[in-house]
N, C-alpha and C positions, 0 to 999 in steps of 0.2 A: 504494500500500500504506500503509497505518497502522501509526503505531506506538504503542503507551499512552505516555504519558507523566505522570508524577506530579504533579498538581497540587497547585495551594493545600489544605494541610490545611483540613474542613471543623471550624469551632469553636463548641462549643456552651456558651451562657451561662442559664443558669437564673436565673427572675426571684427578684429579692430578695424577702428577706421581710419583711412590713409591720414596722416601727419600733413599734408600737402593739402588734404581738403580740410583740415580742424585751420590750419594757416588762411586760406580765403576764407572759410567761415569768422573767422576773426576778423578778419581784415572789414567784410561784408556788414558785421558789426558794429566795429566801430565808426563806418561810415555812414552808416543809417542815422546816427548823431548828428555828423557834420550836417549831411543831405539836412536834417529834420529845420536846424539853424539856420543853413542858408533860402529854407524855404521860406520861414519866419520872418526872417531879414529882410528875403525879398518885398513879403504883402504888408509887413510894416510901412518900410519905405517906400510902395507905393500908393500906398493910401494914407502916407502923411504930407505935412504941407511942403516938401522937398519931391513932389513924386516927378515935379517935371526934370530934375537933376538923374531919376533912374532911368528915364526913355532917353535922355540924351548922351548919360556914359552908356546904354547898349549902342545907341548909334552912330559913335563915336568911327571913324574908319580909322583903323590901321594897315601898313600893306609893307611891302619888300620890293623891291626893283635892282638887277642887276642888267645895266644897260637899257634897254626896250623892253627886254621882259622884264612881269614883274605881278603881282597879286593886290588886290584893295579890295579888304573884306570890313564891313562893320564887326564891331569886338562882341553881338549876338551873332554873327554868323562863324566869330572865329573859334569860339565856345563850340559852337551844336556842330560845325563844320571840323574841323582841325581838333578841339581839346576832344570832344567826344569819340572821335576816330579811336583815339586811343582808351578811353571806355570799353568799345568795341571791338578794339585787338584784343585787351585783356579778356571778355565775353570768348572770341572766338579761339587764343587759348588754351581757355578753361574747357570749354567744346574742345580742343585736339586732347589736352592730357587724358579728360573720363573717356573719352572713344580710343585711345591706344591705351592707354595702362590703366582708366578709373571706372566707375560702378556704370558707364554704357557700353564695356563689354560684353558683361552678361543678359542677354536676351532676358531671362526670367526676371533679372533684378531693374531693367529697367524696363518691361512692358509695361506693368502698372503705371508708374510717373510720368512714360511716355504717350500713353494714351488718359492720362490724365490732363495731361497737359493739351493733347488733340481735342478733348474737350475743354478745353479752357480757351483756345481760340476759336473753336467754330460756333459755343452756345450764345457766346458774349453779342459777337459779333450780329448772331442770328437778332439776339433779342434788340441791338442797338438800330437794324434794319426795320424791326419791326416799327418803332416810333417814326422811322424818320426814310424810309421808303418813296421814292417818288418825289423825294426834294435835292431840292441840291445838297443839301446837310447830310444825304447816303454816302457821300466819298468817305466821310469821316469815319466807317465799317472799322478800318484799324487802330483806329485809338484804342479800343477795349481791348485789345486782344495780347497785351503783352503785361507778366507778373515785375514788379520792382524787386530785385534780388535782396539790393541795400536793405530799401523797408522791413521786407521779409523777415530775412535772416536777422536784423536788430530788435525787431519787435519779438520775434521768437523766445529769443537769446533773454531781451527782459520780462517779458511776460507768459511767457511758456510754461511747459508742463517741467519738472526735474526732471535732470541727466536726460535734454535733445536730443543727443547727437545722431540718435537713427531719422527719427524725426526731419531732424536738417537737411540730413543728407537724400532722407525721400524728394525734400521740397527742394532741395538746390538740383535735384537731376531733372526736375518736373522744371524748376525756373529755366535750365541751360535747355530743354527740349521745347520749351516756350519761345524762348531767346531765337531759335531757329528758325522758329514759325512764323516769330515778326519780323526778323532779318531779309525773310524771304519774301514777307510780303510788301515790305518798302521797299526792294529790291525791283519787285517783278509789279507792283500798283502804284508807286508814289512818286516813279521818273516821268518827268514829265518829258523832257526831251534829249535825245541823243546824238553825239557827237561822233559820227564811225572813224574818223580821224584819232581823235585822242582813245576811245574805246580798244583802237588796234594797238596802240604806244601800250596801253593797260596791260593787253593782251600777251606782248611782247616782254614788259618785267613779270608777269607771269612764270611765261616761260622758261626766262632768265632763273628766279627763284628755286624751280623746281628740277633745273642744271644745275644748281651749286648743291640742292638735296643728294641726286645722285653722286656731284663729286665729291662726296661727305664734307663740307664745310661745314666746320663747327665754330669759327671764327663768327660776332653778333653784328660788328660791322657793315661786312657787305649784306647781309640782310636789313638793317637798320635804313643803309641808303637807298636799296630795292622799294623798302618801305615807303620811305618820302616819293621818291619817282613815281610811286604808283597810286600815292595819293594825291599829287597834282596832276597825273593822267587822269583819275576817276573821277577826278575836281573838275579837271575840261570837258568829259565827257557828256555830263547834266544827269550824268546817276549819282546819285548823293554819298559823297567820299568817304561819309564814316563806315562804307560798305568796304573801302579798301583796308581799314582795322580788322575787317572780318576777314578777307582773304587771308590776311599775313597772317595771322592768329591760327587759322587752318593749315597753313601752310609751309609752317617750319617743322623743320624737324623735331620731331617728339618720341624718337626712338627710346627702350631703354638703355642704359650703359652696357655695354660688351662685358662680360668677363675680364678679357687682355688691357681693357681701357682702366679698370680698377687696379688692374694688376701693376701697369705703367707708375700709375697714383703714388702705390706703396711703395715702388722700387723708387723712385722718384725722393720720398718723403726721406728714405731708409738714410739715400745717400745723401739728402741736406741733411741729417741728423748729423752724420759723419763730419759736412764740411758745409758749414754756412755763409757760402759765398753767394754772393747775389748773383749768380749765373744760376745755382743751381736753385735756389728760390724761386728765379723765374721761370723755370723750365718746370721746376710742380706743377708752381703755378697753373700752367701753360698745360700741364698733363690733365689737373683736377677740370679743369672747365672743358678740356675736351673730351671727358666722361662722364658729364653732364648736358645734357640734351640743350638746343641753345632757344627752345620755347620756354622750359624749366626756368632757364636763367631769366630771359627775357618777362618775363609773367614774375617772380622775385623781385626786379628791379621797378616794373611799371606799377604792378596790383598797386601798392600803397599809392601813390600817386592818382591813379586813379581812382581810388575809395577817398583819400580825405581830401584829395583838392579838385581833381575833373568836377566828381558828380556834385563835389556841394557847389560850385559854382555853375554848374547847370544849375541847378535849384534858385542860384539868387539871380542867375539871368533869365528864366523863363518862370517863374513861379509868379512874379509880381502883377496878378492883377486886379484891377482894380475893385472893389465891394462894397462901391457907394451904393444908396438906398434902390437910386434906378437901374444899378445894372444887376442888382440882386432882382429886382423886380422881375427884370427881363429874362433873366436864367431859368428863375421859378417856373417859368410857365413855357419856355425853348425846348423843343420834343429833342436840339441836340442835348441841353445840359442833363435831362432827365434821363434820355436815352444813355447815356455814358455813366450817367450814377449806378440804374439799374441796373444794366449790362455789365460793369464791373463787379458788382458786389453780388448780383442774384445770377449773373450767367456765369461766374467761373466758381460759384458755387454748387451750383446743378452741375456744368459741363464735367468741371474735375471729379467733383465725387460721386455724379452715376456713370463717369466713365471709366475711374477708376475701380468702383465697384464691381461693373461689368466684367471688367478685364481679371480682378479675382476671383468670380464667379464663374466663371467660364475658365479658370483653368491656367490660363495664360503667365501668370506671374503672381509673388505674393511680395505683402507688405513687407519690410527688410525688421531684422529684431521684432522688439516689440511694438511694434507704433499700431494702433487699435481702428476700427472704425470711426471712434469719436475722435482722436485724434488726426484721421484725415478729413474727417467735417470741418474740424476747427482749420485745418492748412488750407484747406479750398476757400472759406471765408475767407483766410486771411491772405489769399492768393490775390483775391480783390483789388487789392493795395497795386495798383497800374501806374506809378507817379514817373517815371525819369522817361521811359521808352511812349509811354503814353502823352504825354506833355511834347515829347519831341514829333512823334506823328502828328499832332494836333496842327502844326506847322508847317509840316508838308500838305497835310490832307486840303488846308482851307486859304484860300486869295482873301477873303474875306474877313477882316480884323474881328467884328462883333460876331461869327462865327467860330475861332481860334477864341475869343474869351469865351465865349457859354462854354464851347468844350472843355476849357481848362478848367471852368467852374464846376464843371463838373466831374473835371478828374479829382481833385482835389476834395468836393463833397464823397464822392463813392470810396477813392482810399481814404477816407478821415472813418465813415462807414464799417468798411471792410476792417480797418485797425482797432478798431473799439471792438466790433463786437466777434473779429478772430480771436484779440486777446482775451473775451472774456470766456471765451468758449473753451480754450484750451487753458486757460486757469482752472474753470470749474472741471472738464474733464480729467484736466490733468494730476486733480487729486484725488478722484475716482479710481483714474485709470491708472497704474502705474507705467512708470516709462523708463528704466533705468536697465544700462548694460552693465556690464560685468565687471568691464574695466575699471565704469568709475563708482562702483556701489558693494566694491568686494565680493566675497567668491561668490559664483554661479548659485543659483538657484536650482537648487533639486525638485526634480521629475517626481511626482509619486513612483512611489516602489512599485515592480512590477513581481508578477510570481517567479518563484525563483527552484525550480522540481529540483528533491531532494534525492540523491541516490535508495533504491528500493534495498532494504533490508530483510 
């Protein structure tokens, strides 16, 4: 006869999360700050008695000329045009590193966020056509459809559930599959005209870029200047240049290190231990960075830069508008300002979590760790938060000034929306729900015991 007896609890350890994404998560962070300030800053300053001094430093022109050539952009165009490019590299990146070494190589780990996220641009959109169908205010379709990483990630980070980081990392794979969707869609809907002349120049540092991949160049330089050339190609062309950040961001190399490339490192180090002469210093040197990928390095140096000074001065150059009695009047009752509230806050709430749901229901992929149903409710509300990528479509979408205000009025009501009642959702779930990995809450959690058959006697 048998008797069950209790064996070894079975214990389950979930894989850590890459060091490289807890570093952008951070970064993402702490820029959700800056961003929040320079937004402040900006609707301050333009709705005090100084606001004609904010329209006229954005209109400010600055430019460059060497010889006959030469550029003259206003200091709003040099922000959304030239600073944000580089916003946009670091985006695209962060899209090469998860697609070669991060959580969008596995199919299963990212179907859910990526089809999350396909519903976070198609419902928004659906519902922002619905108010505004048949007027001129339909071009504006893309403003809803893009998440705020910054916001995201900072508001999570303060007001979230204990120990995020599955959490995060669901919602930073779901923002970067976002990220793509809007990229594409101002790509492929918001060029208004095109230049086949500079388009071919584009075409041609392309090319260029993806010959020095092949001849392994690991040196940042000749891609740096690739960079510039191709972003005053896509600048001539009348496609909007901060799309050339995305190219270069895709388009370096983000291999991982060699074996023999580490190996070089060590022997390299061994022999400055020995003899520290600045020959052989340099030549580490020289060994260490060329065993590191040069997106790696490239995305280290820029991320910061981009988190506390690009996006928050996006924020104080395009956030400022105005909220006297009559233009709030006019908003209130504008099928676009309403349409972009709703559509923010109610479409990428429906889109993300019944298409995320779907996509675990059907087999397809699962949540990563523990991250629960109520806590993907709460990310999709808080997905809502549309403010940097959406404020900048606002721009392109509309010729029409009192058109680009209602909409921003209403980006700015649906993320304000979306922020309030994401955080409060995933505060109250989040003391419900537990959310805590292993790493940062000590040892694993034991599995109920399973039967454990005793040898028969």
């Amino acid at each position: 006869m048998t008797t069950p007896v209790p064996g070894p609890p079975l214990r389950v350890r979930l894989p850590a999360v890459n060091p490289a994404v807890l570093r952008f998560l951070a970064n993402e962070a702490g820029s959700a700050v800056f961003l929040l300030a320079g937004t402040v800053l900006a609707l301050v300053w333009a709705n005090s008695p100084w606001a004609d001094t904010y329209t006229s430093l954005w209109s400010t022109t600055a430019g460059f000329h060497v010889g006959s050539i030469g550029l003259d952009l206003d200091l709003h165009h040099w922000v959304n045009d030239a600073a944000m490019a580089v916003f946009f590299l670091v985006v695209g990146l962060e899209i090469n590193r998860e697609v070669t070494s991060g959580e969008l190589r596995s199919r299963r780990t990212v179907a859910v966020p990526a089809l999350g996220a396909l519903g976070g641009l198609l419902v928004p959109a659906l519902i922002y056509l619905a108010f505004n169908a048949g007027t001129d205010a339909a071009h504006g379709w893309g403003i809803v459809m893009s998440t705020d990483t910054a916001f995201l990630v900072g508001i999570l980070a303060l007001f979230g559930p204990a120990c995020p980081d599955r959490l995060r990392l669901f919602l930073l794979t779901l923002a970067i599959v976002d990220d793509i969707g809007a990229i594409t869609v101002m790509a492929v809907f918001y060029t208004k005209h095109v230049d086949l002349v500079a388009l071919a120049l584009a075409g041609l540092v392309v090319v260029a870029i993806l010959a020095m991949r092949w001849l392994g160049v690991w040196q940042l330089a000749p891609y740096v200047l690739a960079a510039v050339a191709l972003w005053l190609a896509v600048q001539s062309s009348g496609v909007h240049p901060t799309l050339a950040g995305v190219l270069i961001g895709l388009l370096l190399p983000s291999r991982r290190s060699r074996r023999e490339e580490v190996e070089d490192v060590v022997r390299f180090a061994k022999r400055l231990a020995h003899d520290t002469s600045a020959e052989r210093e340099h030549l580490t040197e020289l060994a260490a960075r060329a065993a590191v990928p040069p997106s790696d390095r490239l995305q280290r140096v820029l991320h910061p830069w981009s988190a506390y000074v690009v996006v928050p001065v996006f924020g104080l150059a395009n956030a400022g508008v105005r909220l006297d009695p009559e233009t709030l009047r006019s908003a209130a009752s504008s099928s676009v300002t309403i349409g972009v509230a709703v559509a923010l806050v109610a479409g990428n709430t429906i889109g993300i979590f019944g298409a995320s749901t779907l996509a675990i229901r059907v087999g397809l992929g699962v949540l990563p760790g523990r991250v629960r149903y109520g806590h993907l409710l709460g990310g999709a509300v808080l997905a809502g938060i549309g403010f940097t990528i959406s404020l900048f479509i606002a721009d392109l979408a509309f010729t029409d000034a009192a058109l680009v205000e209602q909409a921003k009025i209403g980006v700015l009501a649906g993320s304000l929306v979306a922020a309030v009642l994401g955080s409060v959702l995933l505060r109250i779930l989040g003391e419900r729900l537990p959310l805590c990995s292993p790493e940062s809450d000590g040892p694993p959690p034991s599995l109920p015991p399973r039967p454990w058959v005793a040898p028969a006697t």
